[in-house]
SEMARTOR-719893 format. One record per residue (C-alpha): x, y, z; chain; residue in one letter; residue number from 1. Coordinates in steps of 0.2 Angstrom, whole numbers, padded with zeros to 4 digits. Example, Ala and Ser with C-alpha at 12.3 -4.5 7.8 and 13.67 -1.06 7.14 Angstrom:
# residues 2
<px = 0062	py = -0022	pz = 0039	cadena = A	residuo = A	num = 1>
<px = 0068	py = -0005	pz = 0036	cadena = A	residuo = S	num = 2>
//
This chain:
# residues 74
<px = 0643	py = 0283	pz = 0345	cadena = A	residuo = X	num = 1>
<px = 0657	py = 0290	pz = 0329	cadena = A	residuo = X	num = 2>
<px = 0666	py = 0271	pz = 0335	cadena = A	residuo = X	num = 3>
<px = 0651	py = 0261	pz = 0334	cadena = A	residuo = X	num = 4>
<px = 0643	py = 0269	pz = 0319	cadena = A	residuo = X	num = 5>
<px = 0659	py = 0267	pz = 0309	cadena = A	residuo = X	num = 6>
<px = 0664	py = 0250	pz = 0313	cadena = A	residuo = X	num = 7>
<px = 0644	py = 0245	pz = 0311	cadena = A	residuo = X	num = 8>
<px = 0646	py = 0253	pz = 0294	cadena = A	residuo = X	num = 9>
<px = 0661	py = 0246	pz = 0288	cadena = A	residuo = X	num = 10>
<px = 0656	py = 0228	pz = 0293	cadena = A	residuo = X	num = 11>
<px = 0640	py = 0231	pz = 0281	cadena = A	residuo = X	num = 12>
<px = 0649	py = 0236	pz = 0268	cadena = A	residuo = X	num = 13>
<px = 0638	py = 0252	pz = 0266	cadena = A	residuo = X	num = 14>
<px = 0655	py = 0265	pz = 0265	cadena = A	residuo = X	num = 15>
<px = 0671	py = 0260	pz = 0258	cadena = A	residuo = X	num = 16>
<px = 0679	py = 0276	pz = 0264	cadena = A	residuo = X	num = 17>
<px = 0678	py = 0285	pz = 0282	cadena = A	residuo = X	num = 18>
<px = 0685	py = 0304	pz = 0286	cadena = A	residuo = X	num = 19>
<px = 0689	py = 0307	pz = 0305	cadena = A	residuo = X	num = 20>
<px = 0691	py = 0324	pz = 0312	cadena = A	residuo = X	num = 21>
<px = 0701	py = 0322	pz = 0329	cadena = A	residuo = X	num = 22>
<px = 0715	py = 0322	pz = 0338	cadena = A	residuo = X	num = 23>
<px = 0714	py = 0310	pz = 0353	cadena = A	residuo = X	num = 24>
<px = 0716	py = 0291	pz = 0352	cadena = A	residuo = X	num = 25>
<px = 0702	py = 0286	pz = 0357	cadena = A	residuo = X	num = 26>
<px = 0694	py = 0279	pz = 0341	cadena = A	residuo = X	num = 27>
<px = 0709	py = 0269	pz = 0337	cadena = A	residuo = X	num = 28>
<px = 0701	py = 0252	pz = 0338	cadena = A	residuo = X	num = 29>
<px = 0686	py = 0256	pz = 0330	cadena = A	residuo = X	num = 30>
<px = 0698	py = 0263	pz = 0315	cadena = A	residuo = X	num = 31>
<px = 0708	py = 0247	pz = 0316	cadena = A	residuo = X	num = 32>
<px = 0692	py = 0234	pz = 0315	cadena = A	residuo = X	num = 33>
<px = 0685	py = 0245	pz = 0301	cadena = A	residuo = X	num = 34>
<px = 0702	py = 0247	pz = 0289	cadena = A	residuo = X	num = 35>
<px = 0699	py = 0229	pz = 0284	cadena = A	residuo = X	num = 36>
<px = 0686	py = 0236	pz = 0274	cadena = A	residuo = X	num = 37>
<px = 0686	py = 0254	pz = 0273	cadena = A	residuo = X	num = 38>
<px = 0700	py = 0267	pz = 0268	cadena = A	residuo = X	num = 39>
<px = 0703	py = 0280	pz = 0284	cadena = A	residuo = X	num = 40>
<px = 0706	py = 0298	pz = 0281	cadena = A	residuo = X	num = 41>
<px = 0711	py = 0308	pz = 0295	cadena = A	residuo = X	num = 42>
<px = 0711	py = 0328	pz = 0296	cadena = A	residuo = X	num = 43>
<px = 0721	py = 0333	pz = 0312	cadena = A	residuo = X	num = 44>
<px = 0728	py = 0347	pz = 0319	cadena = A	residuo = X	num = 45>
<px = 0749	py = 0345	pz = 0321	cadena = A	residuo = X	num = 46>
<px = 0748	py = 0353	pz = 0339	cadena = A	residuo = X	num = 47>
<px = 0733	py = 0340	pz = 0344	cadena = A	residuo = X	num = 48>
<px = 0736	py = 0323	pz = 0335	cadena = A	residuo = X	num = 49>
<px = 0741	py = 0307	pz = 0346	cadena = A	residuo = X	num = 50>
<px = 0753	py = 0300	pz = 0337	cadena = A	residuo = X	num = 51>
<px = 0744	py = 0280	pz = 0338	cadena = A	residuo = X	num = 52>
<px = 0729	py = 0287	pz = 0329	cadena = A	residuo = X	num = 53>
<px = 0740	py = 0298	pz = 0316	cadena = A	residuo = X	num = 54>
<px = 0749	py = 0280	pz = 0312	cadena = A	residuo = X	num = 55>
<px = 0735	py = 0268	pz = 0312	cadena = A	residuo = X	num = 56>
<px = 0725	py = 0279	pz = 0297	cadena = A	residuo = X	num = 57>
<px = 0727	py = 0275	pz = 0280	cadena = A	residuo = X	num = 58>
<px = 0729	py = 0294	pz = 0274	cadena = A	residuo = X	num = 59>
<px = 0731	py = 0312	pz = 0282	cadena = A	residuo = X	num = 60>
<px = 0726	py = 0329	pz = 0281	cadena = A	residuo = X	num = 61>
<px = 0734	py = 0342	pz = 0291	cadena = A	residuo = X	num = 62>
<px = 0723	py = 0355	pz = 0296	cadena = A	residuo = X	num = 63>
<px = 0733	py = 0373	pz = 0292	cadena = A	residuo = X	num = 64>
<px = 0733	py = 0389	pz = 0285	cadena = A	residuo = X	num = 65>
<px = 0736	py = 0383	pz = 0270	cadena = A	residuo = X	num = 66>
<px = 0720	py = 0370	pz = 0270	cadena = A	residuo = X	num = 67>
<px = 0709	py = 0382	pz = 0276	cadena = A	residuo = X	num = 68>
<px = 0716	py = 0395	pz = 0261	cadena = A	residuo = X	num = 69>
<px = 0712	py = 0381	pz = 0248	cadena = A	residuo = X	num = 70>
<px = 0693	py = 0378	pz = 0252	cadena = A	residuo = X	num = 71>
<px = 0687	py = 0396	pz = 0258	cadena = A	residuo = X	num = 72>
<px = 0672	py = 0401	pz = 0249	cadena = A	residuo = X	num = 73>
<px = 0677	py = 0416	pz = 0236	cadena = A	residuo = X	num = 74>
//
């Protein structure tokens, strides 16, 4: 339902930007009919990407120590 709801969003113009957390390439149409109007974001994890879906988004953020480090609560 991620696919449809994104797309369905997008083509309302009710989002102008989507983050995705996955790795499998499965949503790669729905991102490429939604890019016309919204900027993708894809958080992934470097051992789990597929490497259509890591190219078809308009921005990435890898999923690491270093991430994680950055937004832990104090």
């Amino acid at each position: 339902m991620l696919s449809v709801d994104l797309v369905k969003l997008a083509s309302t113009n009710q989002i102008g930007k989507a983050v995705l957390v996955a790795g499998d390439s499965d949503y790669v149409p729905a991102i490429k009919a939604a890019k016309e109007t919204v900027n993708v974001t894809l958080c992934y994890d470097e051992g789990t990407i597929h490497r259509e879906l890591f190219d078809v988004c308009d921005e990435r953020v890898k999923l690491d120590d270093a991430f994680c480090d950055d937004i832990k609560i104090q």
